[in-house]
MIPA-11481 format. One record per residue (C-alpha): x negated, y negated, z. Coordinates in steps of 0.001 Angstrom, whole numbers, plus 524288, in hexadecimal, padded with zeros to 5 digits. Layout:
XYZ...
This chain:
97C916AC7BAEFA597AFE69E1FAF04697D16698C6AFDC89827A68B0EAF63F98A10691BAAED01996AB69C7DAEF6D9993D6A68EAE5C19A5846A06AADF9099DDF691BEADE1899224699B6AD8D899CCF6A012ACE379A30969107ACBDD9948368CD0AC6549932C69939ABE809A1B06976BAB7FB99D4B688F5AB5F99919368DE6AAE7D9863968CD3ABA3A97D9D6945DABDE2976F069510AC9799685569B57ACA8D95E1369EC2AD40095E2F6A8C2AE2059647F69CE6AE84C96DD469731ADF5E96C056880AAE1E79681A68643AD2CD9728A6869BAC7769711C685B3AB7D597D31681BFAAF7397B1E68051AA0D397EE867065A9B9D98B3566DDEA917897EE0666B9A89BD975BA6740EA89E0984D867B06A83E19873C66F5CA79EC9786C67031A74699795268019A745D9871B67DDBA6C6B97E29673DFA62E9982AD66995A69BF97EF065BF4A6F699733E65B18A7B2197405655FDA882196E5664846A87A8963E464D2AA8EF295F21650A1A8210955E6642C0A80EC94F1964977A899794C89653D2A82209556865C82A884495CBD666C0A7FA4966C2669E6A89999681267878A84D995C57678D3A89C395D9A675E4A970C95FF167A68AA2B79698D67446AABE79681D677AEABABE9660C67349AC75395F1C67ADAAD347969D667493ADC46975A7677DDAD9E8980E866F68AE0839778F66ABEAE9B99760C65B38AE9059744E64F4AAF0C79816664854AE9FB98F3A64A65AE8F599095641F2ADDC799C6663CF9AD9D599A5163F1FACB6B9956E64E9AACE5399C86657AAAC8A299A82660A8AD5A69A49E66243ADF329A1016590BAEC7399F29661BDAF7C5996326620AB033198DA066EA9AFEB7987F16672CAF19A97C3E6622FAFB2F97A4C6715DB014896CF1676E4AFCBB96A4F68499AFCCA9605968969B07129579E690F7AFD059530C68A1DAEFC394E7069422AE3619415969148ADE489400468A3AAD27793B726961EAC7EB9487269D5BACDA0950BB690ABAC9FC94A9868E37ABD66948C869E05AB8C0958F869F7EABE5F95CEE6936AAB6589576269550AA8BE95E106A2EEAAA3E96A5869E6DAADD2968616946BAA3A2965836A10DA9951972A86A830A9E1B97BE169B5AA9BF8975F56990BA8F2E977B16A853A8ABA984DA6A562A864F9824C69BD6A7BAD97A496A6C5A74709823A6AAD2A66D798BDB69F34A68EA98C9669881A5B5D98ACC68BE9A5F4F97E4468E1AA639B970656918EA5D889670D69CBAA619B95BE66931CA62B6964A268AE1A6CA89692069772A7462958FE69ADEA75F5956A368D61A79589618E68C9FA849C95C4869929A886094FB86923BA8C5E950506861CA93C19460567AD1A942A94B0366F75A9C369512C671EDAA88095E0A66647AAD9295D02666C3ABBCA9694365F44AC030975F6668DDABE4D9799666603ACB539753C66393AD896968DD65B81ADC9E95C96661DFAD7279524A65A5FAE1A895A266632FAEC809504C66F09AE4339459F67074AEEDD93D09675B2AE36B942BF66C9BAD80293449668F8AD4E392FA767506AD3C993C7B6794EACC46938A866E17AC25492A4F67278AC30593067681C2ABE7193715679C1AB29E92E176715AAAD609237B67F2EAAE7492C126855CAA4F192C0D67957A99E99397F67621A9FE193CF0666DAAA056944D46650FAADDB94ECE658DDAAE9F951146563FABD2795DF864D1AAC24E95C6464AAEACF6F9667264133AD69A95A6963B3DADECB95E1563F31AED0695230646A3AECF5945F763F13AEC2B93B74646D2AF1E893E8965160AE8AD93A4B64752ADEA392F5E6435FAE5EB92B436529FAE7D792BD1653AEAD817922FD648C0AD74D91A7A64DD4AE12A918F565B57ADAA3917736545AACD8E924F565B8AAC81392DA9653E3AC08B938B7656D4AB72E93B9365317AA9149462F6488AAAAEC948C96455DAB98F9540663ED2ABADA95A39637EBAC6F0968EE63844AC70796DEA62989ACD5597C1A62857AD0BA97D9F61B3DAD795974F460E93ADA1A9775960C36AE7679792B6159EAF5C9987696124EAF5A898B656178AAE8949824662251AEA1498AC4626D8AF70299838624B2AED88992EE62BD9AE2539899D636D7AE58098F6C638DBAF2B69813463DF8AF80B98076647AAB02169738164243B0724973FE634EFB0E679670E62D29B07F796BCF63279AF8B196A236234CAF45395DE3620E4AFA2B956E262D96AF39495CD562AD8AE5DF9537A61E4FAE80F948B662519AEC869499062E2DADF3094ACD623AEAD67E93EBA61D27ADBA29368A62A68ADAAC93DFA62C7FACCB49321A623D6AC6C7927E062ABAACBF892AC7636B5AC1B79217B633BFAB6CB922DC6411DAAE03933236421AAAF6C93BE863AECAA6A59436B6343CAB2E09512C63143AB14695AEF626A8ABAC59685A62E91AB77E974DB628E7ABB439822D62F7FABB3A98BF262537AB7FA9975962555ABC9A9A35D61B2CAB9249A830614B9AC63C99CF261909ACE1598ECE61506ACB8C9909360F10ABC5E98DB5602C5AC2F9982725FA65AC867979485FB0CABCFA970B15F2FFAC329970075FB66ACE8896C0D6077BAC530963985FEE9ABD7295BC35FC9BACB9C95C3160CA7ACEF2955D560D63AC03D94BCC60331AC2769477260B4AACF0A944D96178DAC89393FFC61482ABD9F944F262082AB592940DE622F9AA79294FEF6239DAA52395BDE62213AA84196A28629E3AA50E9774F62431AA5109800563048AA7BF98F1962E97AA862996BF635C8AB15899ED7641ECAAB589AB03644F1AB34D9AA14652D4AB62E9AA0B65E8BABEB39AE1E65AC9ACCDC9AB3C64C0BACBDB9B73464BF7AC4F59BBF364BD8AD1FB9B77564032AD6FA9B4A9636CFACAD49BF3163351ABFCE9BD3F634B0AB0AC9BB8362637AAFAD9AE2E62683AB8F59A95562C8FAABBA9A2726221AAA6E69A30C61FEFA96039968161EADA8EAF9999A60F98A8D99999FE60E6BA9B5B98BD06142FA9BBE9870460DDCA916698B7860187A986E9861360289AA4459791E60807A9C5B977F45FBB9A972F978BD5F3AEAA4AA96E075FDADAAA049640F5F9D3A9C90964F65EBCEAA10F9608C5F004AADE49573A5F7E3AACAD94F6A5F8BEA9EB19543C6059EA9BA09593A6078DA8F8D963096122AA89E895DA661D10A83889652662695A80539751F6274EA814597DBA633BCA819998D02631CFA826D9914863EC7A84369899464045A906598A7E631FFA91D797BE062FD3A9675973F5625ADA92BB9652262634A91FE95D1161B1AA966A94E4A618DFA97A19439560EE4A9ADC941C360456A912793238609A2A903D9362D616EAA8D01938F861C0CA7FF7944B262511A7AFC93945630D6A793393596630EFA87AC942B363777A898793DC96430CA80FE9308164394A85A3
């Protein structure tokens, strides 16, 4: 039995469609409304300009409702115990073996269902690129390079979203020569202050490690690097030329526009109307070109994310 997690909460993520692997249960897989739409013949995530195929992938985390923030936006419910490791961490084959099962045994049900194929069931069946960010703060993984070492042996592509409170883990994948697919950082304010409001941090220097990851986010030469920002309508869709200065220091190969969906328990604590519209992205998207020489790439309003890269990059580096 998990010493984070009682019986009933351990039920609530298995009604909600979790579920959570390995001897110490600190790792959860849930299966993406994109991976059900493209399994019904549907539309992909937007992930898919970078080559993603999201019935494909695999959608876990090895830290489950442990993180550094209580953001505002989260769906989570705030409480104290979100920053409470557990004492013992699985290894990363257990994680990885655990996870494509439980990945096999959600997908079992879509087998016969008419809206599907065969060749998409077989496919589901047998992951190849591995989301770590369903929740939680992956860099709290003692072994995340090694667990990204385990995917990338298979012929797995691994997409890593860290929030950046957790620097030397970065440094320790550079040091071991590990790095994921797409690494993105996940930036929620431009200054300390706003950081406090919005992410409500449990640890004390949060502001000045998100710096620190930024400036080591150039120094990944074989990941597509990615400057993410959750934008939220009343709280940090502002100051463009305070992200344009946060973009200029990391130098990423891209940068997402993501609009904050009002969901789950932030629901709570944010209105409808901090939902910001595609025009308001597309706005401010415009202020942050000016700024910075990125241009717009790539635009999906259902998701309501916008794509941009580096003026000396072309449209095919996303596929490559």
């Amino acid at each position: 039995m998990s010493k984070k997690f009682t019986s009933e909460q351990l039920a609530q993520y298995k009604k909600a469609g979790y579920r959570i692997v390995g001897k110490n249960q600190h790792s959860g897989v849930e299966v993406c409304r994109w991976a059900k739409s493209v399994m019904k013949g549907e539309r992909n995530c937007y992930k898919g300009v970078y080559g993603i195929s999201s019935h494909r992938c695999l959608q876990m985390t090895p830290t489950l409702d442990f993180c550094t923030f209580n953001c505002k936006f989260c769906w989570r419910t705030f409480g104290k115990n979100r920053f409470r490791a557990e004492s013992k961490w699985d290894n990363p084959k257990e994680i990885l073996d655990e996870a494509i099962k439980a990945q096999r045994e959600l997908m079992s049900g879509w087998k016969g269902n008419p809206k599907t194929t065969l060749e998409r069931y077989n496919e589901a069946l047998n992951p190849v690129h591995v989301a770590i960010s369903l929740d939680g703060e992956p860099t709290l993984y003692p072994k995340l390079p090694e667990f990204i070492k385990e995917i990338k042996k298979r012929g797995m592509t691994a997409f890593l979203v860290t929030n950046g409170t957790m620097p030397n883990r970065l440094k320790e994948l550079l040091k071991k020569k590990i790095e994921p697919t797409n690494l993105y950082i996940s930036v929620y304010a431009t200054n300390k202050r706003d950081y406090k409001k919005i992410a409500n941090p449990f640890i004390p220097d949060a502001w000045t490690r998100v710096l620190e990851s930024l400036r080591i986010l150039k120094k990944f030469k074989e990941a597509r690097t990615i400057f993410r920002m959750t934008l939220v309508k009343g709280l940090n869709l502002k100051d463009a030329e305070g992200w344009a200065s946060l973009i200029k220091l990391a130098e990423p190969k891209f940068v997402e526009f993501k609009g904050y969906t009002w969901l789950g328990e932030s629901r709570k604590r944010l209105k409808r109307e901090n939902m910001p519209s595609m025009e308001d992205l597309e706005k401010f998207a415009r202020k942050i070109t000016k700024l910075t020489g990125y241009k717009i790439k790539h635009k999906d309003k259902i998701s309501r994310v916008i794509i941009f890269t580096r003026e000396d990059l072309k449209l095919k580096t996303i596929l490559n």
